[in-house]
MDTraj code that builds the backbone (N, CA, C; nanometers):
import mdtraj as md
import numpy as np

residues = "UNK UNK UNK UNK UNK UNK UNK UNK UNK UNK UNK UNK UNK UNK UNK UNK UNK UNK UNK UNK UNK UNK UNK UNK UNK UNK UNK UNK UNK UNK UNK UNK UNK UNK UNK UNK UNK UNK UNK UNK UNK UNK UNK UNK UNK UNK UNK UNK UNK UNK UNK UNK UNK UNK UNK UNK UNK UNK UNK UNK UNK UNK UNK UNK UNK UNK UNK UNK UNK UNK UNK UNK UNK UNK UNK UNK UNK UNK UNK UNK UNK UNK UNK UNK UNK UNK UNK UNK UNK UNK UNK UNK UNK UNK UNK UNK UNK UNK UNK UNK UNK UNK UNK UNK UNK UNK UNK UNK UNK UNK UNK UNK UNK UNK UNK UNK UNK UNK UNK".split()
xyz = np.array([
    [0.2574, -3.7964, -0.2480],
    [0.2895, -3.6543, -0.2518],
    [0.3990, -3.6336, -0.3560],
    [0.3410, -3.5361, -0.4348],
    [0.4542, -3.5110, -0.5507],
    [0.5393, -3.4206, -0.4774],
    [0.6531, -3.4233, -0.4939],
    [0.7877, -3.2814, -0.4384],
    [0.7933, -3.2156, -0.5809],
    [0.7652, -3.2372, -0.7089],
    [0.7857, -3.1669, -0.8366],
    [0.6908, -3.0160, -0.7635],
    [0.6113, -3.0523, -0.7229],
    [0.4987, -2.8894, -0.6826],
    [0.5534, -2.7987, -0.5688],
    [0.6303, -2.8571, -0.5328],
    [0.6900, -2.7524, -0.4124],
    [0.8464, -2.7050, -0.4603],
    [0.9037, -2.7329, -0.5532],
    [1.0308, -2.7218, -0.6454],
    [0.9982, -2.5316, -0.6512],
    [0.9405, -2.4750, -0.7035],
    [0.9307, -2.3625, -0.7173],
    [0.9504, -2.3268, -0.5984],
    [0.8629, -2.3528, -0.4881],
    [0.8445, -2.2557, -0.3353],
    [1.0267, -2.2759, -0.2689],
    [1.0648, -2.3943, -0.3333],
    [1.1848, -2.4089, -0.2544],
    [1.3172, -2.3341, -0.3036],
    [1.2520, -2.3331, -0.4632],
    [1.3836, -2.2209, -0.5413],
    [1.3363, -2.1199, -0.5163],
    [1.2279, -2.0352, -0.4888],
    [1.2199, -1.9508, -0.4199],
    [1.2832, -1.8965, -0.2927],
    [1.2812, -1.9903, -0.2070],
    [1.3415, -1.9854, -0.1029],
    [1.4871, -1.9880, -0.1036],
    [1.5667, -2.0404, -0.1750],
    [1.7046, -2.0363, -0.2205],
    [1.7112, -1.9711, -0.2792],
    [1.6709, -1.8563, -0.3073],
    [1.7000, -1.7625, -0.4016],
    [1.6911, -1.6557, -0.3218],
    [1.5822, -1.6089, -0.2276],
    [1.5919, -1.5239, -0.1384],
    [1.6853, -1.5189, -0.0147],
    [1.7056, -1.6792, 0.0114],
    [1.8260, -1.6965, 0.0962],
    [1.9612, -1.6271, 0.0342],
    [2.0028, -1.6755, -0.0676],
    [2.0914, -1.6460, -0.1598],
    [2.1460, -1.5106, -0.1853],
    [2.0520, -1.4235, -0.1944],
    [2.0132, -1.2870, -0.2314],
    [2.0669, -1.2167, -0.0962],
    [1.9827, -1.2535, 0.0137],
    [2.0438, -1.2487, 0.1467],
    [2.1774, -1.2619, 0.2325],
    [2.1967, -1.3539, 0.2052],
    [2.3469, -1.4287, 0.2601],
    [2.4368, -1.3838, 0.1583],
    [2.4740, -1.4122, 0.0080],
    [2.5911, -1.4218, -0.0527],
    [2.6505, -1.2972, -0.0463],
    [2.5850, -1.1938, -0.0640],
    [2.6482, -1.0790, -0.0446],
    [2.7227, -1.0378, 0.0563],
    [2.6728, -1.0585, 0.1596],
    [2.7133, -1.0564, 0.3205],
    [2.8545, -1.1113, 0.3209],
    [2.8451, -1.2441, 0.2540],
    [2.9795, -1.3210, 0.3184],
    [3.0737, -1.2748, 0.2190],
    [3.0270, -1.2255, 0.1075],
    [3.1257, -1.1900, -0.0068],
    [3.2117, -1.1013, 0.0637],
    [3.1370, -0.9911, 0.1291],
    [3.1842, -0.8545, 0.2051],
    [3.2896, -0.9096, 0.2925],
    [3.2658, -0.9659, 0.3392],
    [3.2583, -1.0314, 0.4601],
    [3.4660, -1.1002, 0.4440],
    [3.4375, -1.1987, 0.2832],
    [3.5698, -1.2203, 0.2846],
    [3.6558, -1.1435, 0.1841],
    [3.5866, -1.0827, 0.1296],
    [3.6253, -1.0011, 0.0094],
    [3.6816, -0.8536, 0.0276],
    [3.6233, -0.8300, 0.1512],
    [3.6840, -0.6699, 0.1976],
    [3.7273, -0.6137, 0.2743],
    [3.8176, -0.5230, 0.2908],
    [3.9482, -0.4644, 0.3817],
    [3.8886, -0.4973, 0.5611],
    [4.0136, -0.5553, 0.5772],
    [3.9838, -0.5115, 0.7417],
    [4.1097, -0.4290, 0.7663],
    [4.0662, -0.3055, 0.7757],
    [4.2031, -0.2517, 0.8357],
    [4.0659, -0.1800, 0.9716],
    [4.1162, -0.3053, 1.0940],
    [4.0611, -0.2214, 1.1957],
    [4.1270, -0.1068, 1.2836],
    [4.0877, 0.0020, 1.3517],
    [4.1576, 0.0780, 1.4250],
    [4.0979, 0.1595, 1.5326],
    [4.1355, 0.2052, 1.6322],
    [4.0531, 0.2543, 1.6709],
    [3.9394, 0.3464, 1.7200],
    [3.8849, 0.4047, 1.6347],
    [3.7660, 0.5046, 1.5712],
    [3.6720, 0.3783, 1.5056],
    [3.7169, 0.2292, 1.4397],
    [3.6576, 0.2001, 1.3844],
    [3.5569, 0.0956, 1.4963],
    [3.6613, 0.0533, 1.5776],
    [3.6057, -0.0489, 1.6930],
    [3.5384, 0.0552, 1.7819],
    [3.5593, 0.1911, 1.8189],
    [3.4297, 0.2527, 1.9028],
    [3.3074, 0.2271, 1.8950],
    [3.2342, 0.2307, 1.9423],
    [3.0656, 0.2242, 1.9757],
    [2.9772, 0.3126, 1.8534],
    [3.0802, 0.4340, 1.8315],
    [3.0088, 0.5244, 1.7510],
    [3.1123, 0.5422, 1.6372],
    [3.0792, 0.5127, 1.4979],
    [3.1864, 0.4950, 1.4119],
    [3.1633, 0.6297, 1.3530],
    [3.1021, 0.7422, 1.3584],
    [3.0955, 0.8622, 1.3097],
    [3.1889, 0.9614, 1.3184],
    [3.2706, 0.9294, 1.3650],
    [3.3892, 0.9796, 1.3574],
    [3.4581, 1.0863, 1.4728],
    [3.3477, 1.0948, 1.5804],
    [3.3484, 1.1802, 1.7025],
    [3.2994, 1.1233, 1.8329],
    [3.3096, 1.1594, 1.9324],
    [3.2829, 1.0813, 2.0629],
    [3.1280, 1.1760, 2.0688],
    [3.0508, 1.0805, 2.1011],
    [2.9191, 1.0618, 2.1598],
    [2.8839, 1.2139, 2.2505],
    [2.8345, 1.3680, 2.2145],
    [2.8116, 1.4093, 2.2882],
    [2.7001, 1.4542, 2.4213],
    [2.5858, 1.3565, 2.3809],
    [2.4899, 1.3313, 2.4479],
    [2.4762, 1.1906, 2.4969],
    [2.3492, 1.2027, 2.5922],
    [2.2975, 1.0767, 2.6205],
    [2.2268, 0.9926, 2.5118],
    [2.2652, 0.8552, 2.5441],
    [2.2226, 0.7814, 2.4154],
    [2.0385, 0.7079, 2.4627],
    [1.9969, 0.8099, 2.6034],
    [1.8406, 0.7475, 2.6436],
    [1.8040, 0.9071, 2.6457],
    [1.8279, 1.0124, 2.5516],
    [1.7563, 1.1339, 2.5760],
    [1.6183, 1.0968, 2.5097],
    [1.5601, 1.1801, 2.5289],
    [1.4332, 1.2382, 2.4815],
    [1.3508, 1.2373, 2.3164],
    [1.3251, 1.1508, 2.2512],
    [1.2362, 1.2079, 2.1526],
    [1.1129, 1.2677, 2.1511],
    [1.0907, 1.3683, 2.0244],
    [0.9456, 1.3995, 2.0111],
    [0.8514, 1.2982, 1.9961],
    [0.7490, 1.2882, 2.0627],
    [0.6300, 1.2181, 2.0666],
    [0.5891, 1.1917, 1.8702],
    [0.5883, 1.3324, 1.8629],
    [0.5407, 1.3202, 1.7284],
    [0.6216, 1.2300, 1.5937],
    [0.7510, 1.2464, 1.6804],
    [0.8270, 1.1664, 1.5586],
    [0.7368, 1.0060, 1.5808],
    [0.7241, 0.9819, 1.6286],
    [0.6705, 0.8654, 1.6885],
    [0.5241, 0.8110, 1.6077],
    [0.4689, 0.9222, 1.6365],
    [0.3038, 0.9163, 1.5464],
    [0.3431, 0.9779, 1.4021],
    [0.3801, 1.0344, 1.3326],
    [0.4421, 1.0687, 1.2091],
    [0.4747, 0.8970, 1.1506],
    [0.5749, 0.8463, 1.2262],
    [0.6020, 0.6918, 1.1778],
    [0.5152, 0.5919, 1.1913],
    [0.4086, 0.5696, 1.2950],
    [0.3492, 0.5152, 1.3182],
    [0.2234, 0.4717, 1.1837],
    [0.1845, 0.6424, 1.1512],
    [0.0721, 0.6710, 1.0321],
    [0.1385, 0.6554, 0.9285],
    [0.2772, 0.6462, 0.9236],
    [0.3077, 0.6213, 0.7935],
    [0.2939, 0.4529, 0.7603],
    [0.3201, 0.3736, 0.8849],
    [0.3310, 0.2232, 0.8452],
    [0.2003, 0.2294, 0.8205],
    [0.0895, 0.2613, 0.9068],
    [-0.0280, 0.2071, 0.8876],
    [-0.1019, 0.2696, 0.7679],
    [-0.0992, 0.3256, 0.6514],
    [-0.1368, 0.3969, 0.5718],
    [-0.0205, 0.3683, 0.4405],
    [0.0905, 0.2959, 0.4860],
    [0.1842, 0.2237, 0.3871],
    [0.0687, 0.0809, 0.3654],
    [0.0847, 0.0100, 0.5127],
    [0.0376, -0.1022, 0.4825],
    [-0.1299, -0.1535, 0.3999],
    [-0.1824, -0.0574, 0.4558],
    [-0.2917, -0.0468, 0.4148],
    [-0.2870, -0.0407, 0.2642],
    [-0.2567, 0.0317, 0.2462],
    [-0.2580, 0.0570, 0.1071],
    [-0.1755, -0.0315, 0.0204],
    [-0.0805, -0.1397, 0.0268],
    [-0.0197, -0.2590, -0.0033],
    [-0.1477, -0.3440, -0.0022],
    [-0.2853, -0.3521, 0.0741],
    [-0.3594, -0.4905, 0.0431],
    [-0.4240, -0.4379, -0.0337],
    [-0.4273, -0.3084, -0.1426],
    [-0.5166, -0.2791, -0.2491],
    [-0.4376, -0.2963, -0.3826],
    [-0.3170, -0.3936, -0.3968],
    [-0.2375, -0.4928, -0.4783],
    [-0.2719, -0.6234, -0.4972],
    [-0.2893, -0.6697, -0.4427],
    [-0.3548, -0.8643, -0.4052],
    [-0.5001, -0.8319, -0.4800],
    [-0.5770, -0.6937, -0.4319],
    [-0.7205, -0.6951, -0.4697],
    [-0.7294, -0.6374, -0.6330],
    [-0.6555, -0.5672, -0.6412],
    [-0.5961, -0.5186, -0.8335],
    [-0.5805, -0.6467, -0.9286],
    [-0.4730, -0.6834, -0.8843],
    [-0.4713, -0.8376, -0.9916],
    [-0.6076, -0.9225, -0.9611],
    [-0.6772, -0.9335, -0.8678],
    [-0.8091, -1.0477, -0.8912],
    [-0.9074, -0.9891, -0.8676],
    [-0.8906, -0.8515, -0.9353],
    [-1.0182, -0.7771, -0.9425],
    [-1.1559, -0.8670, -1.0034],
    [-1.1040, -0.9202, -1.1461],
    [-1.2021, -0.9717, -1.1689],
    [-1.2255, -1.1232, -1.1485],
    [-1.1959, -1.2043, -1.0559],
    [-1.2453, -1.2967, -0.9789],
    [-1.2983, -1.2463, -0.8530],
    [-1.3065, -1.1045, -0.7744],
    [-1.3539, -1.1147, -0.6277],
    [-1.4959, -1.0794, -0.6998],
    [-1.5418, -1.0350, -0.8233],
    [-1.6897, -0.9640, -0.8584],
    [-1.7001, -0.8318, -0.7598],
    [-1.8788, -0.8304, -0.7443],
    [-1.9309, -0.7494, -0.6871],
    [-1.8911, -0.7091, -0.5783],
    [-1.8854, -0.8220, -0.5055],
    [-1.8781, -0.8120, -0.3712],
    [-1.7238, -0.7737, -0.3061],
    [-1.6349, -0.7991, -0.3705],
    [-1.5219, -0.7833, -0.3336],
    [-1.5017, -0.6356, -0.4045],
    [-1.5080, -0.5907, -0.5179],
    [-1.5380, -0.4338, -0.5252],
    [-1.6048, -0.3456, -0.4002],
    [-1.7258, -0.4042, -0.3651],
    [-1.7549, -0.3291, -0.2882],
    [-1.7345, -0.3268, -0.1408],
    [-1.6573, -0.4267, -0.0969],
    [-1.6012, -0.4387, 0.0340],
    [-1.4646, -0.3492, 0.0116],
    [-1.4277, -0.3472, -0.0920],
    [-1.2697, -0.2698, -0.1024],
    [-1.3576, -0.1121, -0.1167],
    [-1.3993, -0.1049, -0.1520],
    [-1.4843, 0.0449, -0.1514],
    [-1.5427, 0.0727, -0.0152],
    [-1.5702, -0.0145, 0.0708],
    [-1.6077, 0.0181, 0.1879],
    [-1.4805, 0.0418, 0.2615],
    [-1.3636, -0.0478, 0.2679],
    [-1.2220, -0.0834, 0.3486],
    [-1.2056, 0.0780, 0.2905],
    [-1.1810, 0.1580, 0.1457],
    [-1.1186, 0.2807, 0.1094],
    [-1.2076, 0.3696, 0.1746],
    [-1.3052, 0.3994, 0.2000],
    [-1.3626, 0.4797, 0.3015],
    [-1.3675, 0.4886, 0.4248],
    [-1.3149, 0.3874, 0.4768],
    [-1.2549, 0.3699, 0.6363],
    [-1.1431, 0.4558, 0.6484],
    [-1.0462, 0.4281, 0.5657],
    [-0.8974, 0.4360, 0.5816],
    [-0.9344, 0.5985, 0.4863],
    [-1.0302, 0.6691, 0.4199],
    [-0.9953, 0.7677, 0.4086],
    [-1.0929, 0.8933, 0.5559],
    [-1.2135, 0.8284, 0.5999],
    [-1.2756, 0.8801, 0.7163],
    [-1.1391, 0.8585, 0.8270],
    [-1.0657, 0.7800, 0.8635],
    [-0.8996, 0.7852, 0.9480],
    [-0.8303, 0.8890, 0.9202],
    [-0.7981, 0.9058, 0.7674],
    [-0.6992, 1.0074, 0.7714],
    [-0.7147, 1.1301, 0.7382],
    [-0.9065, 1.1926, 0.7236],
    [-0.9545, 1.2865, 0.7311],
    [-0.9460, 1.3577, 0.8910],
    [-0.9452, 1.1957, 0.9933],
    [-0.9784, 1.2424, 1.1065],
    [-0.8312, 1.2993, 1.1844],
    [-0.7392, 1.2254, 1.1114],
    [-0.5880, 1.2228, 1.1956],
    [-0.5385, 1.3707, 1.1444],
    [-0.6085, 1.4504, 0.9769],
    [-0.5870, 1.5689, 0.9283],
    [-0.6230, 1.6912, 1.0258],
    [-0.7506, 1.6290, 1.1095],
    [-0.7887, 1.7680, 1.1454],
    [-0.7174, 1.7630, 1.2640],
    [-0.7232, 1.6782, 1.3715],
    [-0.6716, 1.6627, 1.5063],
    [-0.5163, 1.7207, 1.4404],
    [-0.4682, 1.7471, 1.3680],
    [-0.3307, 1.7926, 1.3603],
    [-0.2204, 1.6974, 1.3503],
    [-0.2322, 1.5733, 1.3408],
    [-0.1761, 1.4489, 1.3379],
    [-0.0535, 1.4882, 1.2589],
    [-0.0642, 1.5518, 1.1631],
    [0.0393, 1.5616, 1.0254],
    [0.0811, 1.7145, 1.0449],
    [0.0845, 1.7775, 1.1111],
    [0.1549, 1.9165, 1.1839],
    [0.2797, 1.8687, 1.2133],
    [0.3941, 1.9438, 1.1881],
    [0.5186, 1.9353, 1.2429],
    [0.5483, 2.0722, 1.2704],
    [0.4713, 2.0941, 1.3965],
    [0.5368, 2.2436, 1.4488],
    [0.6299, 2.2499, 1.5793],
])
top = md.Topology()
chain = top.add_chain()
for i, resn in enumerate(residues, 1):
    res = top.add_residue(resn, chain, resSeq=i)
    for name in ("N", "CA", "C"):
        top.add_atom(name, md.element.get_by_symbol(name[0]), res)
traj = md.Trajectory(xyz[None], top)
C-alpha cells in the first residue's frame, strides 16, 4: 500500500481541520475577556428574557424550512451530474431529466396546496 495516494485526502483533512479549529483558539487566546454580568446571563441580548423559552411556533415556519432544505438539497446533486455530464451519456441525461420532473411535479404540487403562502 502506497500512503503517497492518500497524502492529498489527508492534507485535505488538515486543512479543513485547520480552517476549523485555528480560528477558534486564536479568539479564544487572542481576545478580551472582560466578563460581567449581562455577559454570563443565559441571554446575552442585553435584556431579561420576556417570554417563555417553550412557547409556540408557527407550523409553517417549520414547512417553509423544511422545503427549503429539500429543494436546496436536491438541487446540489444536479452539480456532481454537470461536471460528468459527458461520461454519464444517454442514460444519465435522461434519468436527471426524469429526477427534474419529479422535483418540479413536488413543487407544482406544494404551489397549489399553499405550501409557500405566508398568511
Amino acid at each position: 500500500m502506497d500512503l503517497n495516494q492518500y497524502l492529498p485526502v489527508l492534507l485535505f483533512i488538515l486543512v479543513g481541520v485547520g480552517v476549523g479549529v485555528v480560528p477558534q483558539v486564536l479568539g479564544r487566546l487572542l481576545g478580551p475577556v472582560r466578563p460581567d454580568s449581562e455577559k454570563n446571563s443565559p441571554y446575552e441580548c442585553g435584556f431579561e428574557a420576556f417570554e417563555d423559552a417553550r412557547m409556540k411556533f408557527d407550523v409553517r415556519y417549520y414547512l417553509v424550512a423544511i422545503l427549503f432544505i429539500l429543494f436546496d438539497l436536491e438541487i446540489a446533486f444536479l452539480f456532481p451530474w454537470a461536471v460528468a455530464l459527458k461520461d454519464v451519456g444517454l442514460v444519465g441525461f435522461w434519468s436527471v431529466i426524469i429526477f427534474l420532473g419529479i422535483l418540479v411535479v413536488g413543487f407544482v404540487y406544494e404551489w397549489k396546496k399553499g405550501a409557500l403562502d405566508w398568511e
